[in-house]
C-alpha positions as CSV (number, residue, x, y, z in Angstrom):
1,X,-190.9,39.8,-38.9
2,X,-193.5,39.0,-41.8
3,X,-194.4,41.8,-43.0
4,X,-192.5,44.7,-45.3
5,X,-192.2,47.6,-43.2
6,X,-192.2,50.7,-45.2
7,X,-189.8,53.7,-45.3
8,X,-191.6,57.3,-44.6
9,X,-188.6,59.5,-45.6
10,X,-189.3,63.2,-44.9
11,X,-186.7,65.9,-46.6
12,X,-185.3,67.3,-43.4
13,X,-186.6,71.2,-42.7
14,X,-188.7,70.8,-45.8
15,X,-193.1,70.1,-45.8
16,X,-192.3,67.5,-48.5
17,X,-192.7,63.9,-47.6
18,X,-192.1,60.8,-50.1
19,X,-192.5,57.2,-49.7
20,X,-189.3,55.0,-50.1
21,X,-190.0,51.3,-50.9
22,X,-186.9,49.8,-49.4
23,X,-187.7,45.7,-50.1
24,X,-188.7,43.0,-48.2
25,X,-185.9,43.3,-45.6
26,X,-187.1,40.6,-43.4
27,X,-186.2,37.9,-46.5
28,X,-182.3,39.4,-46.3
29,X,-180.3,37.4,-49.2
30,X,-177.2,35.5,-47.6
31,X,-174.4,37.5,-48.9
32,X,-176.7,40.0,-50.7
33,X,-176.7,43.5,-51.9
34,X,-174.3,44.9,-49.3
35,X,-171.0,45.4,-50.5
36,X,-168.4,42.5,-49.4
37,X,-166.1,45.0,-47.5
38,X,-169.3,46.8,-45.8
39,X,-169.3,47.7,-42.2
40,X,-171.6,49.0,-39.9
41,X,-172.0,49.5,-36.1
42,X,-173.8,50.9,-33.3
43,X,-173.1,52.6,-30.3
44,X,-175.7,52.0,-27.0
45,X,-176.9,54.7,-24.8
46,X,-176.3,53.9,-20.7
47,X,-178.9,51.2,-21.4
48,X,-177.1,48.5,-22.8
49,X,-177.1,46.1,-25.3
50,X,-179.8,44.3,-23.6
51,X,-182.1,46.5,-21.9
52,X,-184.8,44.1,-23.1
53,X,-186.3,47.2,-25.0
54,X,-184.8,49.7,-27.9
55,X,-180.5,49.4,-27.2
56,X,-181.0,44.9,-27.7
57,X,-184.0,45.5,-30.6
58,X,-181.2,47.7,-32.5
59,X,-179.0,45.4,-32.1
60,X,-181.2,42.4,-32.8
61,X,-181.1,44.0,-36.2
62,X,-178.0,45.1,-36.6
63,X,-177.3,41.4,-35.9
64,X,-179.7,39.9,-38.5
65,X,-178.5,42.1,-41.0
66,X,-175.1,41.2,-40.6
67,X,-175.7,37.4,-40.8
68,X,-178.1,38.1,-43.6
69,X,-175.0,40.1,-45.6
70,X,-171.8,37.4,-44.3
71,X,-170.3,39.9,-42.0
72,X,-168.2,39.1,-39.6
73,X,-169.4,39.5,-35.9
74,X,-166.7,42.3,-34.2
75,X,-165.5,43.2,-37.8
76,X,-168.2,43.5,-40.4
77,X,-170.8,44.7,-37.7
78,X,-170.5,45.3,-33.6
79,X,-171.6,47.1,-31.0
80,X,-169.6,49.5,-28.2
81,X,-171.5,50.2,-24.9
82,X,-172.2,53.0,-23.3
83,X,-171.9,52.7,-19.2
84,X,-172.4,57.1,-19.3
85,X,-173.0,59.8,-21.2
86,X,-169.3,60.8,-21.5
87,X,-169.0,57.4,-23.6
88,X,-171.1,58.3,-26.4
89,X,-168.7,60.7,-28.1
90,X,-165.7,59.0,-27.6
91,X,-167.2,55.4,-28.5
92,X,-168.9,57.3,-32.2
93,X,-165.1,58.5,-32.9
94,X,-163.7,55.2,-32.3
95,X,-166.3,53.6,-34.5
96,X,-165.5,56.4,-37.3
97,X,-161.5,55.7,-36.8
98,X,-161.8,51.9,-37.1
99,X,-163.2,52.8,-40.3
100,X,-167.1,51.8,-40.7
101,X,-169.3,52.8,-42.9
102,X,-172.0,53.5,-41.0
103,X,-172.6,54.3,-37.0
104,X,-175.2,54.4,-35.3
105,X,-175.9,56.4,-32.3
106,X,-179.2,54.6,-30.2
107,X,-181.4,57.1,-28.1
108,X,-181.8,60.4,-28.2
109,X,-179.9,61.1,-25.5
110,X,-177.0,60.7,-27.8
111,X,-178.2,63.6,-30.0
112,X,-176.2,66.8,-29.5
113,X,-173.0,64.0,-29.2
114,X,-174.0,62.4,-33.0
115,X,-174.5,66.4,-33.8
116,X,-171.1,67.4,-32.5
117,X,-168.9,64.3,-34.3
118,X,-170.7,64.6,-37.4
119,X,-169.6,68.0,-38.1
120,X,-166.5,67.0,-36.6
121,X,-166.1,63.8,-39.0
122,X,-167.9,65.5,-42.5
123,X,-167.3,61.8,-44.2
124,X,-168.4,60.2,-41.7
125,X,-171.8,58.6,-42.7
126,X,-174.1,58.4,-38.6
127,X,-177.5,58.0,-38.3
128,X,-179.5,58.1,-35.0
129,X,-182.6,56.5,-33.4
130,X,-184.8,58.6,-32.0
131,X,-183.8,62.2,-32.7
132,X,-183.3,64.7,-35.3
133,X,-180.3,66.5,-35.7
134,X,-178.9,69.1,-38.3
135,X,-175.8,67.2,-40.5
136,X,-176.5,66.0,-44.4
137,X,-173.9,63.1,-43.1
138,X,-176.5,62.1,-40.6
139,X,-179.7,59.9,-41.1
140,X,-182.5,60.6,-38.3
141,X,-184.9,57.9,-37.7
142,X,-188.7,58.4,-35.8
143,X,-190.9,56.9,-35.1
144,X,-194.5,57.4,-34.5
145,X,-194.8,56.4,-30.8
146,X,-197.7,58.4,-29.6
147,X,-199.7,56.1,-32.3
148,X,-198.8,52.8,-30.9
149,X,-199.1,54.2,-27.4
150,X,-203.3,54.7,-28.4
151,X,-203.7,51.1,-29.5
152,X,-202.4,50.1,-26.0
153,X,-204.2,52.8,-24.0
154,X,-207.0,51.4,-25.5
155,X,-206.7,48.2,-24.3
156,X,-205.6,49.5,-20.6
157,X,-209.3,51.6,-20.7
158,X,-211.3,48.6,-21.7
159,X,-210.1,46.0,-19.4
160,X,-209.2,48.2,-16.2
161,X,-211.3,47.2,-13.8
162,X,-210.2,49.2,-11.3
163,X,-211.0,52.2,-13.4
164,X,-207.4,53.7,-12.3
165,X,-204.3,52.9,-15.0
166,X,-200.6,54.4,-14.7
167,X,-198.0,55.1,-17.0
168,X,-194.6,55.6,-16.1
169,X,-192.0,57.6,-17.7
170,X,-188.2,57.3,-18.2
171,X,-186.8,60.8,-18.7
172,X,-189.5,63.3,-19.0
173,X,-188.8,64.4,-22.4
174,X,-190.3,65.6,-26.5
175,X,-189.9,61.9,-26.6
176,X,-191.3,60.0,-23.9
177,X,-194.2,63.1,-23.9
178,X,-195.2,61.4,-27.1
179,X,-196.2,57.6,-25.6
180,X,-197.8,58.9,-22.9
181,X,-200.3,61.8,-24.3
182,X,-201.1,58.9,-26.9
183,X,-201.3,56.1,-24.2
184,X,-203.8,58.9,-22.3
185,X,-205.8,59.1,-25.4
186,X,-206.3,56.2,-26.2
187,X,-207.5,55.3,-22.3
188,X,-210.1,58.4,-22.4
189,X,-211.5,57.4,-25.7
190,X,-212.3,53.9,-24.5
191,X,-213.0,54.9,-20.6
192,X,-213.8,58.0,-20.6
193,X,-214.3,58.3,-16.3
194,X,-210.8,56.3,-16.0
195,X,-207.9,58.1,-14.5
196,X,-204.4,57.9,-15.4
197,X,-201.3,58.3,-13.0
198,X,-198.3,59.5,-14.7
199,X,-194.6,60.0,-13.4
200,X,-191.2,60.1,-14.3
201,X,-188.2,58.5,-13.1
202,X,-185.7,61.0,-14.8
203,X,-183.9,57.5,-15.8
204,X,-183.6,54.8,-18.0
205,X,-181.7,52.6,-16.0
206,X,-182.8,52.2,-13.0
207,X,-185.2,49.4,-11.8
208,X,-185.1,50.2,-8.2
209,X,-186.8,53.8,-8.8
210,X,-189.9,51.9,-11.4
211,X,-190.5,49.4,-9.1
212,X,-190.9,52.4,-6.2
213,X,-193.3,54.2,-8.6
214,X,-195.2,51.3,-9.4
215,X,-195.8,50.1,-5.8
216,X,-197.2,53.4,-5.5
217,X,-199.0,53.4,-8.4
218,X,-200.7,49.8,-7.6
219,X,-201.3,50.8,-4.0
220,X,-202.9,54.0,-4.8
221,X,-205.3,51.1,-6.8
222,X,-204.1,51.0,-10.3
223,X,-204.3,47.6,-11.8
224,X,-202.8,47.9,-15.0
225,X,-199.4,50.1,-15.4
226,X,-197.8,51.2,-19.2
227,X,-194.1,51.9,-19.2
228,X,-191.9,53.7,-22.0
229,X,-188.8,53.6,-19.5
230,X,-186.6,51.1,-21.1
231,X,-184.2,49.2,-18.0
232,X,-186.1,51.5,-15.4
233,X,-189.0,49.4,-16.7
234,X,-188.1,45.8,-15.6
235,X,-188.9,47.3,-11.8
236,X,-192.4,47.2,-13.0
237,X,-192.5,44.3,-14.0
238,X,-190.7,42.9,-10.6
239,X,-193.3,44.6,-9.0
240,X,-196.0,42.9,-10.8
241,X,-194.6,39.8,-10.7
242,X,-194.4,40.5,-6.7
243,X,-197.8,41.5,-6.1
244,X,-199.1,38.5,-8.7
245,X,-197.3,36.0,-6.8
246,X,-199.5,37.6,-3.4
247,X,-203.0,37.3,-5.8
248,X,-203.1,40.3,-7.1
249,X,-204.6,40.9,-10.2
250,X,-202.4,43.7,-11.7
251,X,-200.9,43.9,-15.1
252,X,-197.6,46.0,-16.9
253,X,-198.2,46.8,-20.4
254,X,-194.6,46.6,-22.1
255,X,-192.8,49.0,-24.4
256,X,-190.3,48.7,-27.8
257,X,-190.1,44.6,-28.0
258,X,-193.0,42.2,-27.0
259,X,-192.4,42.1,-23.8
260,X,-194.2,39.2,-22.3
261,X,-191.6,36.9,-21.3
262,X,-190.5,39.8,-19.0
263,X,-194.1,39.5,-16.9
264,X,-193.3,35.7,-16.9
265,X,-193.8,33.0,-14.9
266,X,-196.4,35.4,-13.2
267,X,-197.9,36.3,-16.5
268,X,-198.1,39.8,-15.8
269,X,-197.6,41.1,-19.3
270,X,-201.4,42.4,-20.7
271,X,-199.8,43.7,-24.1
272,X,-197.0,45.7,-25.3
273,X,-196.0,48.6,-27.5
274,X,-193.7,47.5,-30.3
275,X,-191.4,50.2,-32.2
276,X,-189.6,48.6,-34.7
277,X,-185.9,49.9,-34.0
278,X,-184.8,46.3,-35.4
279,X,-186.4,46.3,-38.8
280,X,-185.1,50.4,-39.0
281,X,-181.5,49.6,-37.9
282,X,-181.9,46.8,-40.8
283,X,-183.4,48.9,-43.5
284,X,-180.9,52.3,-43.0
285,X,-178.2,49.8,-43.2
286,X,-179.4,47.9,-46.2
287,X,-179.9,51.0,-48.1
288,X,-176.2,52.5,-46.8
289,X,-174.3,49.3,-48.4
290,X,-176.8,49.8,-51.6
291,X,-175.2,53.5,-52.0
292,X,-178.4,55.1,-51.1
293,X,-177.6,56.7,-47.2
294,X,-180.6,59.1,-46.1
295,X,-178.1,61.6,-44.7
296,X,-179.6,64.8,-43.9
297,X,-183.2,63.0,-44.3
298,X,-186.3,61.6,-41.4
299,X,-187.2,58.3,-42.0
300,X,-190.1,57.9,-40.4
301,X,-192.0,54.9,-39.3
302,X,-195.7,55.0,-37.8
303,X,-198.9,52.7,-38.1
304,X,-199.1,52.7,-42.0
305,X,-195.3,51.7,-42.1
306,X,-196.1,48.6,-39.8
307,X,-193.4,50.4,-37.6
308,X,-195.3,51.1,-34.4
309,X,-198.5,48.4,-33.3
310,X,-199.3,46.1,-30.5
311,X,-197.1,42.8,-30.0
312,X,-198.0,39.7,-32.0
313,X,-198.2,37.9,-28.1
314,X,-202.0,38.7,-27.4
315,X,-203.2,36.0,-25.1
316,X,-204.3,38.3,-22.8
317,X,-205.8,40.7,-24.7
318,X,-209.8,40.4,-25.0
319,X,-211.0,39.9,-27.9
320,X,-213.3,43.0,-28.0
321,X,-209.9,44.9,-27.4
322,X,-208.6,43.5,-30.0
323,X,-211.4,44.4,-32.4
324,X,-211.1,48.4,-30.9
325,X,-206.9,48.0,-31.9
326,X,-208.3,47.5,-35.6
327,X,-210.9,49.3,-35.8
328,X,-208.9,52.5,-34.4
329,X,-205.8,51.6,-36.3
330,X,-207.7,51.9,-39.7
331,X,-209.3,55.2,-38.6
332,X,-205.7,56.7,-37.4
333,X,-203.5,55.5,-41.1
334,X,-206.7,57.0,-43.0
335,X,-206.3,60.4,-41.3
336,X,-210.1,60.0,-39.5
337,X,-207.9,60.1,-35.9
338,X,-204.8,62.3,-35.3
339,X,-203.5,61.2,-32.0
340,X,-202.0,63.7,-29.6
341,X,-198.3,63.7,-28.9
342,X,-198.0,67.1,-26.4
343,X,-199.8,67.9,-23.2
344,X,-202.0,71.0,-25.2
345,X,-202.8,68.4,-28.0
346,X,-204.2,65.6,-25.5
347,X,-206.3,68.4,-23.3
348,X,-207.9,69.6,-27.1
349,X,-208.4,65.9,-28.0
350,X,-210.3,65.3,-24.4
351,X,-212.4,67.9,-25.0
352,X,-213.5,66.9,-28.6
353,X,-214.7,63.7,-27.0
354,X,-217.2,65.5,-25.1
């Protein structure tokens, strides 16, 4: 966590964007500027805490800003899990009566639920991770998936050698849409003859149904598999590590944390695609105890806000990969690239590559 990761914060329903400089977040001051009687929590989606992906990197933050600050574990800063949908409301409210400053709600599976108790609670101050909602008591934070998503696809279209790649999809969603038309781009722009298997599990939780698709994926000769499917995920990897064990050479490209130690001790992990939910959890929270809350605002975080990108673990990337990741990356933050995030988008940016 070296580097300052901007704030893109967009007036919501307005054209209008302006940059907010928030500090260098990652050097958080022991006992800094957060107020001394400053709390702030979270509330998982059916995920958990630690889902290895976006519910444990929120947290990871939440966590490091709390230390950072001299919170108290379970009183200056905590976490209430979410085993189904019907806890998300009820565990927001209970947040809200025990009287912190900020919740957040993590997923946007929790949107109409952070929609419905902030008009509910109008001094309540929520934000949420991966969804906009209407509320000026509500701070919306995006990111700019479909972006990071290229930079890997890239990878997965220069060092396929099968010439067949697969992504696979939590809950077929605006969202989840996003990583895989960019993952698909960036494939076709650096193989264009590859082809990409896509499906959804309609869940994020379970491991049993990615590790199904992926033995069908890697059967149907796939050797390299992206997944934005958060717990449903780790049955890719199992699946890897499975075949790997047999001599297969087949590889899982991660999603939302570096994800290598997951693809470990078969070292299946080729890259992953980081989002940095930790580092915005950390930076609404820093500017909430500062007395500056981006309710009713998107704060948005993509390339040029070092809030999507590849993982820093890159031992099995090639190096020639690696030189494509920058190149492209420069081209996308100066506006030369716009990567797709629909279905109509990715078919008009397969054709302009023709």
């Amino acid at each position: 966590m070296k580097k300052k990761l901007g704030l893109m914060v967009t007036a919501m329903l307005t054209a209008g964007t302006i940059l907010a400089g928030c500090g260098n977040s990652d050097e958080g001051k022991s006992g800094g500027d957060a107020k001394k009687d400053f709390k702030v929590a979270m509330v998982t989606d059916t995920g958990g805490v630690d889902d290895k992906s976006f519910n444990q990197s929120a947290w990871e933050g939440l966590t490091k800003f709390g230390k950072d600050n001299s919170l108290e574990e379970s009183k200056g800063y905590k976490y209430l899990q979410s085993t189904a949908q019907s806890d998300y409301k009820p565990n927001l409210n209970s947040l809200i009566r025990q009287k912190y400053d900020l919740v957040f709600g993590i997923g946007f599976l929790m949107g109409t639920d952070v929609e419905t108790v902030a008009k509910q609670q109008p001094d309540a101050k929520l934000a949420i991770v991966d969804m906009v909602v209407k509320g000026d008591n509500v701070a919306n934070i995006t990111f700019s998936e479909h972006e990071g998503s290229f930079l890997v696809g890239l990878i997965a279209g220069m060092q396929t050698t099968s010439n067949k790649v697969g992504f696979v999809g939590g809950v077929n969603s605006e969202l989840i849409k996003k990583f895989e038309n960019g993952f698909k781009a960036g494939v076709k722009t650096a193989n264009p003859d590859a082809e990409i298997l896509v499906q959804y599990a309609e869940d994020f939780n379970k491991a049993e149904k990615g590790q199904q698709i992926a033995n069908t994926f890697y059967e149907q000769g796939a050797d390299i598999i992206y997944h934005a499917a958060g717990g449903t995920g780790m049955g890719v990897f199992t699946e890897a590590k499975n075949r790997k064990k047999n001599g297969e050479d087949v590889w899982v490209i991660g999603v939302d944390r570096d994800q290598h130690e997951e693809g470990m001790p078969e070292n299946v992990t080729l890259t992953s695609m980081v989002k940095r939910v930790d580092q915005a959890v950390y930076e609404v929270s820093e500017q909430t105890a500062a007395g500056k809350f981006p309710g009713g605002k998107i704060v948005e975080f993509g390339l040029k806000q070092d809030g999507v990108g590849i993982a820093p673990t890159q031992d099995n990337v090639e190096k020639d990969a690696l030189k494509s990741v920058e190149d492209y990356k420069k081209k996308i933050i100066d506006g030369e690239v716009k990567v797709p995030k629909t279905d109509a988008e990715f078919e008009e940016f397969v054709k302009n590559l023709k």
